[in-house]
N, C-alpha and C positions, 0 to 999 in steps of 0.2 A: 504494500500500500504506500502510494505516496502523502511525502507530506506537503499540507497544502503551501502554496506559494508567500501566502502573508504570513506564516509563522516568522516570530523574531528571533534569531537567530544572535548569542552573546556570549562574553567567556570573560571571569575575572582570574588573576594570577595574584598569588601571595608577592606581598614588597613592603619588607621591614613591618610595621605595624600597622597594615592594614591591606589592603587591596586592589590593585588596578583592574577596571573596566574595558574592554573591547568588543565591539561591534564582530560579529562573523559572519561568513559569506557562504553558503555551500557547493561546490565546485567541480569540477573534475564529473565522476561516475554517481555522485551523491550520495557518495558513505564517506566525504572527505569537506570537512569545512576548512578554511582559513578564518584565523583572527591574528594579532597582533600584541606579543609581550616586549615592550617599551625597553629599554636598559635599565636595570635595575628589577624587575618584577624576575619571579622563580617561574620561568616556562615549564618547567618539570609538573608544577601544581598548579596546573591553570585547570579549569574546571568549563567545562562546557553546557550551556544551557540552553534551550527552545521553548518560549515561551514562559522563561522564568523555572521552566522543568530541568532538572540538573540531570543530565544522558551519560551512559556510558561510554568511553573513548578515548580510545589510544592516544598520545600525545607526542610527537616527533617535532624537535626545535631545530630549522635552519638557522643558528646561530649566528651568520652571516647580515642578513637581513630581519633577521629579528621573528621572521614568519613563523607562526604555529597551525601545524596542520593537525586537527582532531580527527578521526579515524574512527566511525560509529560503527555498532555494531548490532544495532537495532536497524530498522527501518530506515531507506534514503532520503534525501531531504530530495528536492528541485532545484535541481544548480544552475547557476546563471551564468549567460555565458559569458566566455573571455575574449578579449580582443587580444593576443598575444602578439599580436604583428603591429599594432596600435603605436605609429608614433606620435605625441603630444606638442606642436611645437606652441611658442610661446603664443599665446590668445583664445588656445582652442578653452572650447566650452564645457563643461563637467558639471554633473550635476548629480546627487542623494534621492533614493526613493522618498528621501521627507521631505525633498523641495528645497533645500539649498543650490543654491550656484557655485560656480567658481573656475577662475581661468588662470589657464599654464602662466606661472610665467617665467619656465623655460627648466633647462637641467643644472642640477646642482653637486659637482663633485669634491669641492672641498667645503670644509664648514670650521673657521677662525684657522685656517692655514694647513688643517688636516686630510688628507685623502681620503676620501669615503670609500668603501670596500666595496661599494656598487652605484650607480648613478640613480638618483634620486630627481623626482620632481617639487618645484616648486609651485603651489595654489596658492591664490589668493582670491579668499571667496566672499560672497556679496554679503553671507550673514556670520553667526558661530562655526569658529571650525567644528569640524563635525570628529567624533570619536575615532580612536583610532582602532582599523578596520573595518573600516565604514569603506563598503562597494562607491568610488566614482565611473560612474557613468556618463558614454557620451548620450548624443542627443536620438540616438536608436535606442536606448536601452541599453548599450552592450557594455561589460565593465571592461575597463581603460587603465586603471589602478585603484589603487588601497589606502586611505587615509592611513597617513604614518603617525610621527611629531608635530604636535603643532609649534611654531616658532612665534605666533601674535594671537591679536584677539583676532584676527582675520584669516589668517594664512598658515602654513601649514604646508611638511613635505610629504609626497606622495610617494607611495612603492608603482611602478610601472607594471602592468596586468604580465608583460613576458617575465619577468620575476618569477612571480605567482605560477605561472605556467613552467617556470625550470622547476622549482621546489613542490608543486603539485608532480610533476611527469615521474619524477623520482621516487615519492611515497607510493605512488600506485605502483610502480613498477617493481621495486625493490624493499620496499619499508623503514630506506632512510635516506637522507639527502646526501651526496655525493659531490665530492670535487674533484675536477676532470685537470692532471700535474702534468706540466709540460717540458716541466725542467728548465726554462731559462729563467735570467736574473736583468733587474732592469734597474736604472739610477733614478729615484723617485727626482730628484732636484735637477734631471737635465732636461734640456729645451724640448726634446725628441726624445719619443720612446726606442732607445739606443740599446744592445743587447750587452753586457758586461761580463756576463758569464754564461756559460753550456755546459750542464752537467753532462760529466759522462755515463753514456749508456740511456740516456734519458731520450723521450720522445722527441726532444725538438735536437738533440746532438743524429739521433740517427735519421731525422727529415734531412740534415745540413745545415740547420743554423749554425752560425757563427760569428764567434766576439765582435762588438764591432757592426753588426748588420743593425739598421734600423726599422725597425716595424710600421708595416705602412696601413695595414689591417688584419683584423682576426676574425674569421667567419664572413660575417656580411657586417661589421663593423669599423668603418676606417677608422683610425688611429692618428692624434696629432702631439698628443703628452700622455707624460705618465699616467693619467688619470683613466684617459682613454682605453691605457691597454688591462687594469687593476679591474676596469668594470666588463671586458672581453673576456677577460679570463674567467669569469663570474660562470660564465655561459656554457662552458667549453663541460663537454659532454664525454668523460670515461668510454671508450672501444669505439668511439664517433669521430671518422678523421673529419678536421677542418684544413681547409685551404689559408692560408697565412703570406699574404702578401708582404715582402719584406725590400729593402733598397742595401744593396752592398757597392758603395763605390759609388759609381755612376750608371750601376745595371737594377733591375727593379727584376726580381724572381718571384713564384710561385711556390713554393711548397706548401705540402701534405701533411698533416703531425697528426696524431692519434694520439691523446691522452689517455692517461693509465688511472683507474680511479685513487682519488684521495678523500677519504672519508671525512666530513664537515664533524662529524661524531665524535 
């Protein structure tokens, strides 16, 4: 039996003395929600709810992005769909099943100087930001991203729905989230995502990388700084070759690399 479509879907996590709140989304095959444990809250003990009803369900934490994916074992919920190919540029429109607004306004990779371990969007919306794990949608209905942190009384970073869509594809598939190791080493402080070291034996020493090459893209990602290649690498998918555009010298190559799984666990 399904469950109907307006059930409210919620999860709080234990954090110091007392509790964080998150909105959750049901997704995937519909025995799989997403919600959101903030830094600081115990995703281990987050507790999943439907209609204020506290459910059974497995708990698996992308540590990365903070994502929590619940894994029921009752009855599926109605999952909504994903826009995982959804790119956001700055203006587009977003919007809550409660009737908020809110528009891109654009990608956000470092935050007071630091490199964020995946790119993030920035909202800034017309009313309260909305809870974190709250489905943004665009103006079909389809969801776009995930209410992350809010930063004001207005605004607010988002998780991008292909996120959600790498860290859902892995609980279903496997039953925990995975990261895909390539073996090279990159200079966080230089202009150009520059290669400085090639592990030996590693995925990207037996494609051919070498010291020295600059990376020019990763999958279907180009690449123009450090940051760029930190949120590529995010995506890179264990026994799944990717094409990896790189510049050595004055010559622009091709290669293949096959990451080897690294477990986020």
């Amino acid at each position: 039996m399904q469950i109907r479509a307006e059930v409210a879907w919620s999860a709080v996590f234990p954090a110091g003395e007392g509790e964080v709140p998150s909105t959750a989304l049901v997704v995937g095959d519909g025995r799989h929600v997403i919600a959101v444990a903030l830094s600081g809250a115990k995703a281990e003990g987050g507790r999943l709810f439907s209609d204020e009803r506290l459910l059974p369900a497995e708990v698996i934490l992308d540590p990365v992005s903070r994502l929590v994916v619940f894994r029921l074992s009752g009855p599926p919920g109605r999952a909504l769909p994903l826009m995982a190919d959804a790119t956001l540029s700055a203006g587009a429109v977003v919007k809550t099943a409660g009737g908020i607004q809110g528009k891109s306004a654009g990608w956000v990779k470092h935050i007071e100087g630091k490199i964020l371990p995946l790119a993030l969007l920035k909202i800034e919306y017309s009313g309260k930001v909305p809870r974190p794990g709250t489905p943004l949608m665009d103006l079909s209905g389809n969801v776009v991203a995930v209410a992350h942190q809010p930063t004001g009384p207005q605004s607010g970073y988002a998780i991008p729905a292909e996120v959600v869509k790498r860290v859902l594809d892995d609980v279903q598939r496997g039953g925990h989230v995975s990261r895909g190791w390539i073996g090279l080493y990159l200079r966080p402080d230089a202009k150009v995502p520059q290669v400085t070291r090639v592990q030996a034996g590693s995925p990207s020493a037996l494609a051919g990388v070498k010291t020295g090459d600059v990376l020019l893209q990763v999958g279907s990602r180009p690449l123009v700084e450090y940051a760029d290649a930190v949120n590529a690498f995010f995506f890179l998918r264990p026994g799944v070759a990717t094409p990896v555009k790189l510049k050595r010298g004055d010559q622009e190559l091709l290669l293949s690399l096959t990451p080897v799984e690294r477990r986020s666990d």
